[in-house]
N, C-alpha and C positions, 0 to 999 in steps of 0.2 A: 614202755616201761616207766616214765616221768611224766611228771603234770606238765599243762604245757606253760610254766612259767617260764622254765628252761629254754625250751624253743622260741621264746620272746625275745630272750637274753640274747640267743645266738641270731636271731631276725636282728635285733639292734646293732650287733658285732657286723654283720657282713653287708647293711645298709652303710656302715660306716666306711668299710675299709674294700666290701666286694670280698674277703680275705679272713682267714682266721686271726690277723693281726686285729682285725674289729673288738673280737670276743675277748683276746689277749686283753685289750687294752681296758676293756668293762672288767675283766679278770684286776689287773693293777687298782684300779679306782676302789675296788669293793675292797680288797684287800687293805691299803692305806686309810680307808677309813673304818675297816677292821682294826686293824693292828691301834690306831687314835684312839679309840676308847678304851681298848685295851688299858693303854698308855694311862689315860684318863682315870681309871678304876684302880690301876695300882697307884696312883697319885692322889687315891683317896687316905691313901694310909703312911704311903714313903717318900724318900726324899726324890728329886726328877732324878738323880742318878742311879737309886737304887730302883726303880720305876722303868727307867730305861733295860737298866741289865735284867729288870723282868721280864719287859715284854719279850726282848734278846731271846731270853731262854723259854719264851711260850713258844717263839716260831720253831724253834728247835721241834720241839712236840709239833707242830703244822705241820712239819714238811716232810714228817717222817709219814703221814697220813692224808698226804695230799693227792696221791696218786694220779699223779697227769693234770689235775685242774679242772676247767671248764665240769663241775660237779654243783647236783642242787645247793650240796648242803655248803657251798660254799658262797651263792648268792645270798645266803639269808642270815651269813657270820654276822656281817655288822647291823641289823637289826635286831638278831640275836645275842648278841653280844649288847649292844645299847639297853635293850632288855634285861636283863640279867646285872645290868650295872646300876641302873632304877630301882632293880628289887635290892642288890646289895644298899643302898642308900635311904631305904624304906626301914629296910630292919636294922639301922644305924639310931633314927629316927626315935623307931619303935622302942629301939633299949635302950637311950639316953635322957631321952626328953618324953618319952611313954605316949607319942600324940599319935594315935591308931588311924586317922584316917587316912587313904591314902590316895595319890594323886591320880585323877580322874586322867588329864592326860596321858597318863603313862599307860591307861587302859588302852589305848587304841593302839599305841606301838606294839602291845602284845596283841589285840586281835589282830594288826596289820603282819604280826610274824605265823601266827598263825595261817591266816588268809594265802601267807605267800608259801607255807609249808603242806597245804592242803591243793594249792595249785603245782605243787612243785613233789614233794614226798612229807605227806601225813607223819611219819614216824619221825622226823625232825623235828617236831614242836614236841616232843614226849617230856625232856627234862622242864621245859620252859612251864608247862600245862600244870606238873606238878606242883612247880613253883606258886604260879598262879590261886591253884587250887588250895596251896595254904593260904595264901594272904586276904581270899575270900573267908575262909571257914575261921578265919583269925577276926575278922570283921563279922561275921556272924555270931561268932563267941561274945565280943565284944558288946552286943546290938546296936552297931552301925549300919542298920539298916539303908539310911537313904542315900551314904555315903558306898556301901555294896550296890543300891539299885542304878546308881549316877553312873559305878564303873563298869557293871554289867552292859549299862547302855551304851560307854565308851568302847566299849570291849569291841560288842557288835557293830559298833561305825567303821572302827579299825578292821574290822572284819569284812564288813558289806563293802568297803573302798576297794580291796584287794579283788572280791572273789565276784562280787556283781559285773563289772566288767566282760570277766571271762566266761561265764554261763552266760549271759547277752550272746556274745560274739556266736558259742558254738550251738544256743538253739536259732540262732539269725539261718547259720548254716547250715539246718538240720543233723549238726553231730553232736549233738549234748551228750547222747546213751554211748555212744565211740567214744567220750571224752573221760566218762564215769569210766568205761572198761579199761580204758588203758591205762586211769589213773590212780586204781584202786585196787582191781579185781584183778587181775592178772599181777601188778608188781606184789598185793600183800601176799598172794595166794605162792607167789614164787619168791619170793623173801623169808616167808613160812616153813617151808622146806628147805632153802639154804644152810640149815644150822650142820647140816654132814660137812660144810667143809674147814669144820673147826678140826677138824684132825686132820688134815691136809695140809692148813696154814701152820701150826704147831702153836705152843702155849707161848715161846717168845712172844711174836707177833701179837695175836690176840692180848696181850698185856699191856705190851706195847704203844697199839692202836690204840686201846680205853682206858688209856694209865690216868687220865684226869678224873673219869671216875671212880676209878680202885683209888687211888688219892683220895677222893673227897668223902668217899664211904668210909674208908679208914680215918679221917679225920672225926666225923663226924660221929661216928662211934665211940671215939675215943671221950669227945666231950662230952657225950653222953653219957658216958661209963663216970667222967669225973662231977660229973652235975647231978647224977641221980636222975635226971630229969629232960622229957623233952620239953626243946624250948621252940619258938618260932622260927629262932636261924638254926638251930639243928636240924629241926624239920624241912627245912626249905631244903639245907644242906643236905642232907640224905636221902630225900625223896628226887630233888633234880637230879642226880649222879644214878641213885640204885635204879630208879626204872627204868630209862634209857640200857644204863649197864643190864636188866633181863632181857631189852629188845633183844641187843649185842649177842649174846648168851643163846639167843632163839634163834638169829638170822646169819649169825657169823658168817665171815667170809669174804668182807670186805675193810679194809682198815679206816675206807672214807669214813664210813657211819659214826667213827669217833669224833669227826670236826663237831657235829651238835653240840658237846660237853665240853671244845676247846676253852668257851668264856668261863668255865670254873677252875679252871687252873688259877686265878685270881682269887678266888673263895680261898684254896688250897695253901694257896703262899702270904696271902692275908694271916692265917691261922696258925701253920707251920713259924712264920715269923716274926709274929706278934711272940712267941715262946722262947726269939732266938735256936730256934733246935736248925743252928747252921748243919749239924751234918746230917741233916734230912731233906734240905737244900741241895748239897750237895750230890748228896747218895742219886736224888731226883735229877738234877741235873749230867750227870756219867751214864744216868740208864736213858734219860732223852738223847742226849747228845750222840751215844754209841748207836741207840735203834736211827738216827738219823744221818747218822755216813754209813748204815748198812744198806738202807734204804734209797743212796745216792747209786748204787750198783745192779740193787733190785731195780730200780726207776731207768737206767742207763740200758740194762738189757730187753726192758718192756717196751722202750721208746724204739729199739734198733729190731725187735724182735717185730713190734707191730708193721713198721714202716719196710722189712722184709715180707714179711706176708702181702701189704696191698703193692709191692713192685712186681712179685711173682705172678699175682695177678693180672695184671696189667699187662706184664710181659706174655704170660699167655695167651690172651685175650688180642693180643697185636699177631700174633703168631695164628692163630685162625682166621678163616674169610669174617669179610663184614658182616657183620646183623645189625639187626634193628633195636636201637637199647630203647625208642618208645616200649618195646616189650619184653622186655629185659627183668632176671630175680636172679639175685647171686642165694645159693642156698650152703650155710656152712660158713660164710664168708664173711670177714673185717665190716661193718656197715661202711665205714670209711671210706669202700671201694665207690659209692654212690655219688660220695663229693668228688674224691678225687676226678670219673668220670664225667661228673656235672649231671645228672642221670637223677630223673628221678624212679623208685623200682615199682614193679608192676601189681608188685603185690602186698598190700597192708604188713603183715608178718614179713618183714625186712631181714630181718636177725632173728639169732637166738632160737633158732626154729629146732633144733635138737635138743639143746638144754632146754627151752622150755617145757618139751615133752618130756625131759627128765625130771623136770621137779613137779609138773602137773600132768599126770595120767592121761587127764579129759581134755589139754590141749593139745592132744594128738590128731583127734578126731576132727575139732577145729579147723587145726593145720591145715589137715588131707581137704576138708571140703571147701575151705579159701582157697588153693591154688585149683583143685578140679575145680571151681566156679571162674576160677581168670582165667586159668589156663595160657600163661603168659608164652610166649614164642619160643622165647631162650630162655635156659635154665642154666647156670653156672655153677657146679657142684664142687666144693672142696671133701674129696673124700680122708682127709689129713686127720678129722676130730671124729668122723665114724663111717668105719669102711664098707658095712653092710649094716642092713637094717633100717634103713632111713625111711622116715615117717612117708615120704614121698614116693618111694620105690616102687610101687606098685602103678602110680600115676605116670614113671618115668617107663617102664615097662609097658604098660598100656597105650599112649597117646606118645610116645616121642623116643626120636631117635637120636644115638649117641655123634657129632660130626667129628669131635677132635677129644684127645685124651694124652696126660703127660703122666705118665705114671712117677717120673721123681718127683714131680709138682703136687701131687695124688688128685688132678685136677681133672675135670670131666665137663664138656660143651654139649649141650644135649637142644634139640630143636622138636619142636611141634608138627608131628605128622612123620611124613616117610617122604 
């Protein structure tokens, strides 16, 4: 489902520590020097203390949207956020002192966020690209050509640092084409279809989650309404917020997807309070701050609810005779169960093997002929999320028989042959 920058992150975490405390602690670092530039960018405008009780009130908006952590879009805050602090300072630049070219260096921090959004989830660089893509067509306008061709070329170094690396490594190891499917074809194809579960989550949430961009859209119209005119930072302004906000609108269903658009909450309150329109501040901060102690209780029952499901298994799993988890696929089930057991599973399609047949049709088909091609020994079924009909069912009926079954657990142990 994720590029494998991710799985880099977490290889560095548990080289550190053997332990999720590893990943924790690459989590803290990125974070702290999230939150610094943050700092940094409202210091371009206020005093440290009004700067401080900004950034204050952006984590409010975080943590309502952080759900659990260890997430792409969380590795690439602070380069995306550094990014987006560069361009706010470009078009400072631009409308004070009118010097249009713009820093070559600064091209490579954006191909380098891109690089890491394309190794990691492509739809995370959407606000950044847009931004981008003004301040090129602004230099094109301009006929700054050599100074476009200089950043175009930075752009690409920032980009070749990040992503050459990783296509090295997985054609070394003949998985290049496994590296493309898993990190393109299958996550957009199933992000695509996501958008049903905007009625499920409710318009609260969904608002909630993307409030920095309905912020910034509404800002940004507004000045447009009062200027008659678009300008280079209304365009930056509107284009970084609104397209992201259609991913949002297309893929719903998840409140993470909103960290991409956290570093414009700075645009937002730049804007807002350059006006003084304190009780816009305000209003903004009661709707953060409430979605974020409701979110302390959502967050409390997913952390007790997850870590029940991988003990019940566990617990079942002890309560059967020994197998062999070399050949071992939990089907239905927490991926979690893999670490916790130390195990690696036996079959590519780990998780998500039901949903993903729900949102893609043709990876049904898939499915059925990866596990008939492994044909792993043990099969672990939670029939909790679908009690008939499993894409499997037919393979589990055919080639294997059922040894143990806890109907309150709705858990099912199934073995290879008779």
């Amino acid at each position: 489902m994720k590029g494998p920058f991710i799985f880099l992150i977490n290889a560095f975490g548990y080289a550190l520590t053997d332990s999720k405390v590893g990943v924790y602690l690459i989590q803290c670092v990125s974070l702290f020097f999230t939150i610094s530039i943050i700092y940094k960018s409202f210091a371009l405008y206020f005093s440290r203390k009004r700067s401080f009780l900004l950034t204050f009130l952006s984590l409010a908006g975080l943590a309502y949207i952080y759900e659990g952590g260890n997430l792409t879009e969380e590795y690439i805050l602070f380069p995306l956020s550094l990014s987006f602090y560069h361009i706010l300072k470009w078009i400072d630049v631009y409308e004070s002192s009118h010097i249009i070219k713009h820093p070559p260096i600064h091209a490579v921090i954006y191909g380098i966020v891109l690089g890491l959004c394309l190794m990691s989830r492509l739809t995370n660089a959407l606000g950044l690209c847009a931004a981008v893509g003004v301040i090129a067509l602004t230099l094109l306008w301009h006929k700054e050509y050599m100074n476009l061709t200089v950043n175009i070329v930075m752009f690409l170094l920032g980009f070749g640092i990040v992503t050459i690396p990783f296509l090295v490594y997985f054609h070394h190891h003949a998985a290049l084409q496994d590296m493309w499917n898993a990190t393109f074809l299958f996550p957009l194809r199933y992000a695509s279809n996501s958008h049903v579960d905007l009625e499920e989550t409710g318009i609260h949430y969904f608002v909630l989650s993307y409030i920095n961009s309905i912020m910034l859209i509404m800002v940004s119209l507004y000045m447009i309404y009062r200027r008659k005119s678009f300008t280079v930072r209304t365009s930056i302004y509107f284009l970084s917020a609104f397209i992201p906000f259609i991913w949002f609108c297309q893929s719903n269903g998840y409140g993470h997807y909103g960290m991409i658009v956290y570093p414009l909450f700075v645009y937002v309150m730049k804007e807002v309070m350059s006006k003084n329109q304190w009780f816009f501040l305000v209003a903004c901060s009661l709707l953060i701050t409430i979605g974020a102690l409701s979110k302390v209780r959502f967050m409390y029952v997913m952390y007790h609810w997850q870590n029940r499901e991988i003990a019940e298994c566990r617990e079942f799993l002890d309560s059967v005779p020994p197998l062999d988890y070399s050949s071992f696929v939990a089907y239905n089930c927490d991926p979690n169960l893999y670490l916790y057991l130390d195990i690696c599973p036996a079959v590519p399609v780990f998780s998500l093997q039901e949903m993903g047949g729900d949102r893609i049709p043709e990876w049904k088909d898939y499915l059925y002929t990866l596990f008939l091609k492994k044909q792993p020994e043990w099969i672990l079924v939670n029939r909790g999320i679908k009690k008939e009909g499993l894409i499997i069912q037919p393979l589990l009926d055919l080639n294997y028989q059922m040894i143990s079954c806890d109907k309150e657990k709705q858990m099912e142990l199934y073995k290879r042959g008779t």
